[in-house]
HTML snippet that shows the backbone in 3Dmol.js (N, CA, C, O; Angstrom):
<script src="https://3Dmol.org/build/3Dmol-min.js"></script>
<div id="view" style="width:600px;height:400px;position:relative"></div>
<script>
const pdb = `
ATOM      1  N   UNK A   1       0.438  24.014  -0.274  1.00  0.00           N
ATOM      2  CA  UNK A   1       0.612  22.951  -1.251  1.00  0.00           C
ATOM      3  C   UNK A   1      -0.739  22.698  -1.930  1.00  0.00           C
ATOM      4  O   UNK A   1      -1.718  22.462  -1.222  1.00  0.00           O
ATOM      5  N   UNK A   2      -0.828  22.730  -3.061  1.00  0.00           N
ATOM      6  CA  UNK A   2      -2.145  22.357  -4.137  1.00  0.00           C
ATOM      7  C   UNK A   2      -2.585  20.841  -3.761  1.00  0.00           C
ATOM      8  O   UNK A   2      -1.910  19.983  -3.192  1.00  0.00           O
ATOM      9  N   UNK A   3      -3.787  20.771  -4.200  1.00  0.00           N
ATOM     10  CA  UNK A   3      -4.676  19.651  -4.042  1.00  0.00           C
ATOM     11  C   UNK A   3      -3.550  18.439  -5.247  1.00  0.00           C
ATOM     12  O   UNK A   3      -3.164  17.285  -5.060  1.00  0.00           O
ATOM     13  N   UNK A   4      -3.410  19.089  -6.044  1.00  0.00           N
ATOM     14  CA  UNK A   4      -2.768  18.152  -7.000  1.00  0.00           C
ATOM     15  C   UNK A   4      -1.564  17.455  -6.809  1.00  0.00           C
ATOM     16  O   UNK A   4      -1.383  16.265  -7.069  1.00  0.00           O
ATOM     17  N   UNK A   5      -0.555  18.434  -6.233  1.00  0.00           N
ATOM     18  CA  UNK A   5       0.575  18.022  -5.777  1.00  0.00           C
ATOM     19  C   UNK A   5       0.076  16.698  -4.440  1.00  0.00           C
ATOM     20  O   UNK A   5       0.261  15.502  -4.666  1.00  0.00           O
ATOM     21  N   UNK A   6      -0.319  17.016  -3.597  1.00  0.00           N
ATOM     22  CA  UNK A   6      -0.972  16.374  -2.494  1.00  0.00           C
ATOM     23  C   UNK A   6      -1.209  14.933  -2.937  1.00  0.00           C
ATOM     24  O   UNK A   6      -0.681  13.943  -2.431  1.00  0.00           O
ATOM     25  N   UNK A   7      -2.227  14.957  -4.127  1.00  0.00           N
ATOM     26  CA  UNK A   7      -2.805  13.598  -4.656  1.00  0.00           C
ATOM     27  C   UNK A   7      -1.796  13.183  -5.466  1.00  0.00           C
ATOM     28  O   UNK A   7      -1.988  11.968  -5.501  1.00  0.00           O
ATOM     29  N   UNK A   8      -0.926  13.390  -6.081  1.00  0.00           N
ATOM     30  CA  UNK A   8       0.621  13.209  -6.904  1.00  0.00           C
ATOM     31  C   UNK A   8       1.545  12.234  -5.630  1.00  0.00           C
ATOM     32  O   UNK A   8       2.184  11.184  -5.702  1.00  0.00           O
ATOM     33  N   UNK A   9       1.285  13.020  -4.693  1.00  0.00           N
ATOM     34  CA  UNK A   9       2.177  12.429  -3.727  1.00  0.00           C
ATOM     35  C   UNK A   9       1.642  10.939  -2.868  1.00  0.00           C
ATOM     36  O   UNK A   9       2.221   9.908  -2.526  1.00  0.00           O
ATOM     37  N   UNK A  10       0.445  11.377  -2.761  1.00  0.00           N
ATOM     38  CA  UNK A  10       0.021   9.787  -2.189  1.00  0.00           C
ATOM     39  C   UNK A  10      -0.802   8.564  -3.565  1.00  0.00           C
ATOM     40  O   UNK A  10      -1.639   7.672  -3.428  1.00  0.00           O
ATOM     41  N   UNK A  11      -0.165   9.018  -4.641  1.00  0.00           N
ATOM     42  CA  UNK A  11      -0.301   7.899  -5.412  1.00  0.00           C
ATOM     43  C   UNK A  11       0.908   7.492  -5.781  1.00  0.00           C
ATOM     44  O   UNK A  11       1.241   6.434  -6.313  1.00  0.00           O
ATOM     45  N   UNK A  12       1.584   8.470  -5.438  1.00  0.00           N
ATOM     46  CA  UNK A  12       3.183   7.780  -5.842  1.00  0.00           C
ATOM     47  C   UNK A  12       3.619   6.823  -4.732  1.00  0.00           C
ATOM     48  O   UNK A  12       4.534   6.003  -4.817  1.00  0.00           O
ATOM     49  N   UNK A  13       2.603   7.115  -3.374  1.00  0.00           N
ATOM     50  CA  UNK A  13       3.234   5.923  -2.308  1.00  0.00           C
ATOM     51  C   UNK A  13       2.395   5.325  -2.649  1.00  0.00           C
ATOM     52  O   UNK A  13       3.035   5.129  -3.682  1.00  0.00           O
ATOM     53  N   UNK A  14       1.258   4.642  -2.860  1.00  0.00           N
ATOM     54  CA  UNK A  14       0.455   3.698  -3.098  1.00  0.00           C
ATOM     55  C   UNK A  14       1.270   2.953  -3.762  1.00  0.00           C
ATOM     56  O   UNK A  14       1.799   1.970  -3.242  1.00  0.00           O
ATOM     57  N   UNK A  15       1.537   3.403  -5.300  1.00  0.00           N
ATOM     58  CA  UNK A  15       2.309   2.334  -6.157  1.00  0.00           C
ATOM     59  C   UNK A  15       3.989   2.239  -5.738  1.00  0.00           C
ATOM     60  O   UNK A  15       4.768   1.415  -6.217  1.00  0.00           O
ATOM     61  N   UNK A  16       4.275   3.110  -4.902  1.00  0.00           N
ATOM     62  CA  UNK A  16       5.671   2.099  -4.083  1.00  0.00           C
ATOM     63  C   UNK A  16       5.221   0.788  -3.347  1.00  0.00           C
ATOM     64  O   UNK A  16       5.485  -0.347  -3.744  1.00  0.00           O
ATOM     65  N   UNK A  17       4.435   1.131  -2.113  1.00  0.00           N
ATOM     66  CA  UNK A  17       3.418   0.198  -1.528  1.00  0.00           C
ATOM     67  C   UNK A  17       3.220  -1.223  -2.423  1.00  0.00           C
ATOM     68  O   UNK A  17       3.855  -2.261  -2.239  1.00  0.00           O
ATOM     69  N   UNK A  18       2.076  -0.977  -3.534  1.00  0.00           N
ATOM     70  CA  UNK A  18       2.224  -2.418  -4.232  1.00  0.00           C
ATOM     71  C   UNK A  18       3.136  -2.847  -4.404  1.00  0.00           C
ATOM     72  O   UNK A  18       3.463  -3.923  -3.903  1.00  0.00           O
ATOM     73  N   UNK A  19       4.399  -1.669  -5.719  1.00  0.00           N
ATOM     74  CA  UNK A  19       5.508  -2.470  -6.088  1.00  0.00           C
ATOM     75  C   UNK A  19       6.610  -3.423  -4.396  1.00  0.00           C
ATOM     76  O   UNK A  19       7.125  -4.541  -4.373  1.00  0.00           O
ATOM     77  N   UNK A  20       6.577  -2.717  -3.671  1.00  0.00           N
ATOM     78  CA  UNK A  20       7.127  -2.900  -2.750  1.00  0.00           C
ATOM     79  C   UNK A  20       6.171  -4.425  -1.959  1.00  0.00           C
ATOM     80  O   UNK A  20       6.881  -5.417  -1.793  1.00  0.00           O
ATOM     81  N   UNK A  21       5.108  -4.516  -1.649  1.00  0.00           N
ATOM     82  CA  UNK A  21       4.222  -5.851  -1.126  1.00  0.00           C
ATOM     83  C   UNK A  21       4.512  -6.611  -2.605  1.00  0.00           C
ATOM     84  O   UNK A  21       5.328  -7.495  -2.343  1.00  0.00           O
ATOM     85  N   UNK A  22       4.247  -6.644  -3.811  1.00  0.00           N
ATOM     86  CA  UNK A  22       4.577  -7.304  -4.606  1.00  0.00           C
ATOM     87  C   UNK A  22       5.910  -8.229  -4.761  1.00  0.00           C
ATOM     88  O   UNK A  22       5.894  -9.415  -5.088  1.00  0.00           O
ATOM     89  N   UNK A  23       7.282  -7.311  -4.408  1.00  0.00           N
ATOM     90  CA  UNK A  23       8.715  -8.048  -4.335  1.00  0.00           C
ATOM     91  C   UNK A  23       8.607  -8.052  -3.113  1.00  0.00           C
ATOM     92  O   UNK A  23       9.519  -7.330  -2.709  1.00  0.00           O
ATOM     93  N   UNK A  24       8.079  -8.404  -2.328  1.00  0.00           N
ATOM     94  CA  UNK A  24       8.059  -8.977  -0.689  1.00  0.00           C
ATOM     95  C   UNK A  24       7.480 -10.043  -0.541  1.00  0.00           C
ATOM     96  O   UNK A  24       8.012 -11.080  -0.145  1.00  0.00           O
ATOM     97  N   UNK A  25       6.051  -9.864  -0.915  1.00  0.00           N
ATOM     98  CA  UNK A  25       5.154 -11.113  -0.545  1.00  0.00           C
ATOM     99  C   UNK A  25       4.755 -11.895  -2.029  1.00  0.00           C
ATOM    100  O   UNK A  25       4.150 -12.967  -2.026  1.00  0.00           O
ATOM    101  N   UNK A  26       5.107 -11.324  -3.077  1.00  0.00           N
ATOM    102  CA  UNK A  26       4.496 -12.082  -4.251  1.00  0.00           C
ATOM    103  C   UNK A  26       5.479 -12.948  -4.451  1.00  0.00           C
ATOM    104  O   UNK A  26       5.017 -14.089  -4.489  1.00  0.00           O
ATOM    105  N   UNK A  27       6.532 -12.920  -4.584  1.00  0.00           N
ATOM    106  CA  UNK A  27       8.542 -13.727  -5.338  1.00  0.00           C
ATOM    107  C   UNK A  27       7.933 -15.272  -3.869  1.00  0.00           C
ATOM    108  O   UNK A  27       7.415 -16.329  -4.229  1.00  0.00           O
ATOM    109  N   UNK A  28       8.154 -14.987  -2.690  1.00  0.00           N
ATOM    110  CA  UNK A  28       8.136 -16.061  -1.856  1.00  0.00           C
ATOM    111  C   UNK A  28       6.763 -17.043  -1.813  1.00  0.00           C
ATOM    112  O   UNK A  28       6.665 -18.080  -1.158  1.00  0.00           O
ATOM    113  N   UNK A  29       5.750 -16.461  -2.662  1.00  0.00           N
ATOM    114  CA  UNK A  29       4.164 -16.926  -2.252  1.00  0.00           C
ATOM    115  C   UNK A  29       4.999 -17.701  -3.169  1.00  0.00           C
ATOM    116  O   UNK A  29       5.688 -18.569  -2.632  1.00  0.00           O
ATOM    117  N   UNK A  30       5.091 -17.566  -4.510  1.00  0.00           N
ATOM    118  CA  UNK A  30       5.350 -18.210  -5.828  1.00  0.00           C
ATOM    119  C   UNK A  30       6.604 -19.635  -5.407  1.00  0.00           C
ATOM    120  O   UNK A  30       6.685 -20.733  -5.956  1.00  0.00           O
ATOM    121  N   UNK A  31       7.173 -19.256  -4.630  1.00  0.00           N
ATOM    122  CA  UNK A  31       8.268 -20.285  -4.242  1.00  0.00           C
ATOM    123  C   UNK A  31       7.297 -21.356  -3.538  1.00  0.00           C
ATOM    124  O   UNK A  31       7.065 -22.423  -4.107  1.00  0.00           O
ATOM    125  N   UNK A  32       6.928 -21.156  -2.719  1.00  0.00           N
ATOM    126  CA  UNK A  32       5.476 -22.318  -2.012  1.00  0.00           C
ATOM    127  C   UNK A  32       4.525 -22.679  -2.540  1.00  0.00           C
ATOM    128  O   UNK A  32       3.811 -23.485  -1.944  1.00  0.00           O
ATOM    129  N   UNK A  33       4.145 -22.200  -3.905  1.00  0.00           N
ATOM    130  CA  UNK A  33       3.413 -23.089  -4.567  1.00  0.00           C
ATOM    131  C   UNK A  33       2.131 -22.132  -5.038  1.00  0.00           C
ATOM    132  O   UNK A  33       1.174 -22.635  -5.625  1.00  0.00           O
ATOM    133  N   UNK A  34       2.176 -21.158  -4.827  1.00  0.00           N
ATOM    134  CA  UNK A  34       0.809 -20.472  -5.457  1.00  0.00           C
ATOM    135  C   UNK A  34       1.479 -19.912  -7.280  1.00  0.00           C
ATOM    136  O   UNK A  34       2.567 -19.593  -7.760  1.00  0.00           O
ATOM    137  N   UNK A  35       0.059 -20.063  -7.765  1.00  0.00           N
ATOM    138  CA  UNK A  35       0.945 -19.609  -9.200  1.00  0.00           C
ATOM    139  C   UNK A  35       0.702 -18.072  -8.994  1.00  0.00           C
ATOM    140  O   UNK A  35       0.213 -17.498  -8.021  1.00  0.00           O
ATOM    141  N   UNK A  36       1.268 -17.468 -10.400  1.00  0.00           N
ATOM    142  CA  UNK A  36       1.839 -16.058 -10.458  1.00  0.00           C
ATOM    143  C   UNK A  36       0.743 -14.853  -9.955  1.00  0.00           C
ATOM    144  O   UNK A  36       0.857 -14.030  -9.047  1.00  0.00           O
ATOM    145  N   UNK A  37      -0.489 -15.115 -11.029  1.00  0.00           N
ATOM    146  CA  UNK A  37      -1.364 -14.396 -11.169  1.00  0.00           C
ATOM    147  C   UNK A  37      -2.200 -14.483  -9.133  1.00  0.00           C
ATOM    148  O   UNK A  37      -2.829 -13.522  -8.690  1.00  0.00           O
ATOM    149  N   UNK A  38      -1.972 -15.754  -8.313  1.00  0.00           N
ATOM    150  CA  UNK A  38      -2.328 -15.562  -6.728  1.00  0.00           C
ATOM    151  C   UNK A  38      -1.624 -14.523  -6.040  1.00  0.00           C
ATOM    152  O   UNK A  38      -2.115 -13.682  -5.287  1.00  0.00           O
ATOM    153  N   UNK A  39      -0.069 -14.705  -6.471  1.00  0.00           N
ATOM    154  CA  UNK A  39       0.527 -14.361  -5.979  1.00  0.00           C
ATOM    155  C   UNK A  39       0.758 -12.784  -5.955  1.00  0.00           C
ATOM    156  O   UNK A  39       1.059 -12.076  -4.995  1.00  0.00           O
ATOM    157  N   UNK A  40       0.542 -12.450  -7.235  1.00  0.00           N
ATOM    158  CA  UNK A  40       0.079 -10.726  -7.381  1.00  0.00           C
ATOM    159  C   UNK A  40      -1.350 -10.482  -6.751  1.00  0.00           C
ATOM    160  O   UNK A  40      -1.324  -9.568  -5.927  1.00  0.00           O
ATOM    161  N   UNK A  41      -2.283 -10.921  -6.883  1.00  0.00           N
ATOM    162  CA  UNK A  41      -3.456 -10.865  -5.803  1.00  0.00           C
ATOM    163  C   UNK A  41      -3.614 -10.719  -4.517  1.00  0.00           C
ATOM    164  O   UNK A  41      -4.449  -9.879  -4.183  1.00  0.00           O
ATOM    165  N   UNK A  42      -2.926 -11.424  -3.492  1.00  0.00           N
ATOM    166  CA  UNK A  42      -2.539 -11.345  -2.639  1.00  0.00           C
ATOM    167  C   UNK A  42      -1.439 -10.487  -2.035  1.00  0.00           C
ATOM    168  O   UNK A  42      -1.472 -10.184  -0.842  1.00  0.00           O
ATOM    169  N   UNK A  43      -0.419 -10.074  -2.884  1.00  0.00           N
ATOM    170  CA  UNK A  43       0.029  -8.988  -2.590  1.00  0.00           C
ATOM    171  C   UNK A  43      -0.441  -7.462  -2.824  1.00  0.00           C
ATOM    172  O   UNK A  43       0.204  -6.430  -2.637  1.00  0.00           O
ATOM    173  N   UNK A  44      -1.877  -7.647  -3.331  1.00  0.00           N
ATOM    174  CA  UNK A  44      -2.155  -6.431  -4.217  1.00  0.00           C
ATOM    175  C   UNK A  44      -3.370  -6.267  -2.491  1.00  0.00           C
ATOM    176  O   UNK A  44      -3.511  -5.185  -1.922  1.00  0.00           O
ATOM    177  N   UNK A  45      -3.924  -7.324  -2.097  1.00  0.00           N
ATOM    178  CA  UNK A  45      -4.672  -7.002  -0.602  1.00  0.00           C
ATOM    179  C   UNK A  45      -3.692  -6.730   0.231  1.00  0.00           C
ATOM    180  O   UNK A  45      -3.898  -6.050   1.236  1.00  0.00           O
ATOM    181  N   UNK A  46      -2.346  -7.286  -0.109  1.00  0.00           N
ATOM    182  CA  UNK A  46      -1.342  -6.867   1.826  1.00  0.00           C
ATOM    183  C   UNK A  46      -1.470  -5.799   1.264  1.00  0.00           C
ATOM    184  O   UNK A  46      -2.441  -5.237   1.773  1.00  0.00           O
ATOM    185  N   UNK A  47      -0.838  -4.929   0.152  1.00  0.00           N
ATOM    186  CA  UNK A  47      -0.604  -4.033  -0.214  1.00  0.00           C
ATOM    187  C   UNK A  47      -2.009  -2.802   0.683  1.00  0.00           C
ATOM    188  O   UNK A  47      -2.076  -2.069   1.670  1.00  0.00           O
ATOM    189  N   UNK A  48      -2.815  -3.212  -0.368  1.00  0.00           N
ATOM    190  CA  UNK A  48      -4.329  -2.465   0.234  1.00  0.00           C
ATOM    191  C   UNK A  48      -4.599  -2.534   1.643  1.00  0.00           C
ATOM    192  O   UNK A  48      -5.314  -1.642   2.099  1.00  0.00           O
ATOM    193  N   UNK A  49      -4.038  -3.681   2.651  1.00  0.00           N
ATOM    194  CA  UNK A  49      -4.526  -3.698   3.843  1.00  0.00           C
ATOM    195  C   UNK A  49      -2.867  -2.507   4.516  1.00  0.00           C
ATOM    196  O   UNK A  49      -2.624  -1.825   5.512  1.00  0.00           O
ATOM    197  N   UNK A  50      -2.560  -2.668   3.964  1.00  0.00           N
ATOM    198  CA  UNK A  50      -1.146  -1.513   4.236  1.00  0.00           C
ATOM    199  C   UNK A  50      -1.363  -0.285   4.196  1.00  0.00           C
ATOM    200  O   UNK A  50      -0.993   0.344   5.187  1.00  0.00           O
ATOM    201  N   UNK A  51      -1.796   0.222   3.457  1.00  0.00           N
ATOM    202  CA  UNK A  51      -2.351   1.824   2.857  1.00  0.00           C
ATOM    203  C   UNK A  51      -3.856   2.019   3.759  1.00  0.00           C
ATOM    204  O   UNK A  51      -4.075   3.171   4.136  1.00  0.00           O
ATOM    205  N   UNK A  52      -4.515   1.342   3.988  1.00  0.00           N
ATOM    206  CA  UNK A  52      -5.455   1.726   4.861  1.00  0.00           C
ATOM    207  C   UNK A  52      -5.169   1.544   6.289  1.00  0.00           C
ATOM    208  O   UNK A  52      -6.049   1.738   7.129  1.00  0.00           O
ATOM    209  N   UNK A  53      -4.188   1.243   6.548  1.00  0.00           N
ATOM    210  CA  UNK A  53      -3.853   0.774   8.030  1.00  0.00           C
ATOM    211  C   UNK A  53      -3.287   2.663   8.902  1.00  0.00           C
ATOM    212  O   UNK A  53      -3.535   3.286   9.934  1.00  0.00           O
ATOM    213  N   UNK A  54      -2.297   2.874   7.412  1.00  0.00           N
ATOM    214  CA  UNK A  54      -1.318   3.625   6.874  1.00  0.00           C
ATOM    215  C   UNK A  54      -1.884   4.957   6.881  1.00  0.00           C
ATOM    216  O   UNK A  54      -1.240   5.935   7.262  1.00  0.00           O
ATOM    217  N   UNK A  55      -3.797   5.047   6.218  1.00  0.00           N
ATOM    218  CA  UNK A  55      -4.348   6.019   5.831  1.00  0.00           C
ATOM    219  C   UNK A  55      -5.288   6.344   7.432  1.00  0.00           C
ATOM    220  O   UNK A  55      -5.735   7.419   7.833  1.00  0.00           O
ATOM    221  N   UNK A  56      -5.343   5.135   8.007  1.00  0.00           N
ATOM    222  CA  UNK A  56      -6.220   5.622   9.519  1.00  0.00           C
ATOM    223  C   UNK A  56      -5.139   6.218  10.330  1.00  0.00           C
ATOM    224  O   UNK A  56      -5.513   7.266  10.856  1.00  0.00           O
ATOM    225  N   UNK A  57      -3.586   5.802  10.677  1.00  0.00           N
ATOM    226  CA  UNK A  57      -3.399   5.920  11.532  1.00  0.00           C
ATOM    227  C   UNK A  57      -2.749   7.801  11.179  1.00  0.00           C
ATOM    228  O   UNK A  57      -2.337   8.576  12.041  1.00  0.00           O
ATOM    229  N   UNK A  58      -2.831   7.998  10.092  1.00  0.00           N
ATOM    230  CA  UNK A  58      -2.248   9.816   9.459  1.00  0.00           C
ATOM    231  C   UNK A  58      -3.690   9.980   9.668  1.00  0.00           C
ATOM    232  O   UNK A  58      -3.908  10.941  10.406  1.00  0.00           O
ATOM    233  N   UNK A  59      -4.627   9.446   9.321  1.00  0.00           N
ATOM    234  CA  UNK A  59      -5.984  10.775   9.619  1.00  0.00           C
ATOM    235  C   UNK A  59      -5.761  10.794  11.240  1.00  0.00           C
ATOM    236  O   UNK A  59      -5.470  11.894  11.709  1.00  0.00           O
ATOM    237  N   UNK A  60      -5.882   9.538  12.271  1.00  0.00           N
ATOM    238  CA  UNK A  60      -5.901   9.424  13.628  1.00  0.00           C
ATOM    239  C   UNK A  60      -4.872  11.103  14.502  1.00  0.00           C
ATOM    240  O   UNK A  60      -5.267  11.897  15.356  1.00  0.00           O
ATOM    241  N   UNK A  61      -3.512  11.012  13.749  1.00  0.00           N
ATOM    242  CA  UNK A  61      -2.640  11.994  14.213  1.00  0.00           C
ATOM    243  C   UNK A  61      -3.087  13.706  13.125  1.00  0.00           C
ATOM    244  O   UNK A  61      -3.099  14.885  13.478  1.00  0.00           O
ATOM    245  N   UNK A  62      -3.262  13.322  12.341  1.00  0.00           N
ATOM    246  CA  UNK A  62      -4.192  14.714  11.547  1.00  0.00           C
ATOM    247  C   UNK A  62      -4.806  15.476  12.777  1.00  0.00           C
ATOM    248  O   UNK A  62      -4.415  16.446  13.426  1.00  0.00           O
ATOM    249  N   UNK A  63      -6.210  14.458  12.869  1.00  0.00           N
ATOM    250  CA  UNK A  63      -7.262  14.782  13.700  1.00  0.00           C
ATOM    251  C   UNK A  63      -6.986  15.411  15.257  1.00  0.00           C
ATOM    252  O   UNK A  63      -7.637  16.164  15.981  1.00  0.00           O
ATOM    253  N   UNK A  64      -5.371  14.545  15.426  1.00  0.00           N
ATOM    254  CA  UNK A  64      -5.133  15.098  16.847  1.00  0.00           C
ATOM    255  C   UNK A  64      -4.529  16.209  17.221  1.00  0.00           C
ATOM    256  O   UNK A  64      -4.478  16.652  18.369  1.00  0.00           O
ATOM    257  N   UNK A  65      -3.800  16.935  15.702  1.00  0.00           N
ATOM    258  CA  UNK A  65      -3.021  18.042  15.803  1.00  0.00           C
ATOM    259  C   UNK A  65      -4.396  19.098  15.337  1.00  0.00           C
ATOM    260  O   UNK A  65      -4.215  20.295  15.563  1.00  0.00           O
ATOM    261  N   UNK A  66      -5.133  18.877  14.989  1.00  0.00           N
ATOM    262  CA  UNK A  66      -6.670  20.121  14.760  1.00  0.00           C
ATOM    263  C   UNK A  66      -7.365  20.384  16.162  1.00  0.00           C
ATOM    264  O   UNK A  66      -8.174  21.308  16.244  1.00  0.00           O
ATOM    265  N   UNK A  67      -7.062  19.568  17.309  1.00  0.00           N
ATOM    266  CA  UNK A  67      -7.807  19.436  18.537  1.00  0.00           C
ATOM    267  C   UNK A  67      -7.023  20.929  19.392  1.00  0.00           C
ATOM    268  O   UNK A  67      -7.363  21.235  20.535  1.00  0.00           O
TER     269      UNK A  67
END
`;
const viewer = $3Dmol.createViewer("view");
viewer.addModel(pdb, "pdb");
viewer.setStyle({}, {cartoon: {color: "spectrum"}});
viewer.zoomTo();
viewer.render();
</script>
């Protein structure tokens, strides 16, 4: 598989990821009282704290199938 395809593929989950933390955690922040523009902010860090959680634990099993 090409480098390109590869990077095609994990930006297409990234922006599922946001869109997906966005209609999860942004629609309910907004119901409790944060305005719009918090509420995409904060879903844009779950989002980011998701993908790196996401990106250690695939390098963690990567690393363990090269051993």
């Amino acid at each position: 598989m090409t480098n390109t395809i590869k990077t095609m593929k994990w930006l297409g989950f990234i922006a599922l990821v946001l869109i997906e933390s966005l209609a999860i955690f942004g629609l309910p922040l907004e119901q409790i009282g944060f305005t719009v523009p918090q509420a995409i902010l904060i879903s844009i860090y779950a989002a980011l704290l998701i993908i790196t959680i996401t990106g250690f634990i695939i390098t963690h099993f990567v690393n363990l199938q090269k051993e």
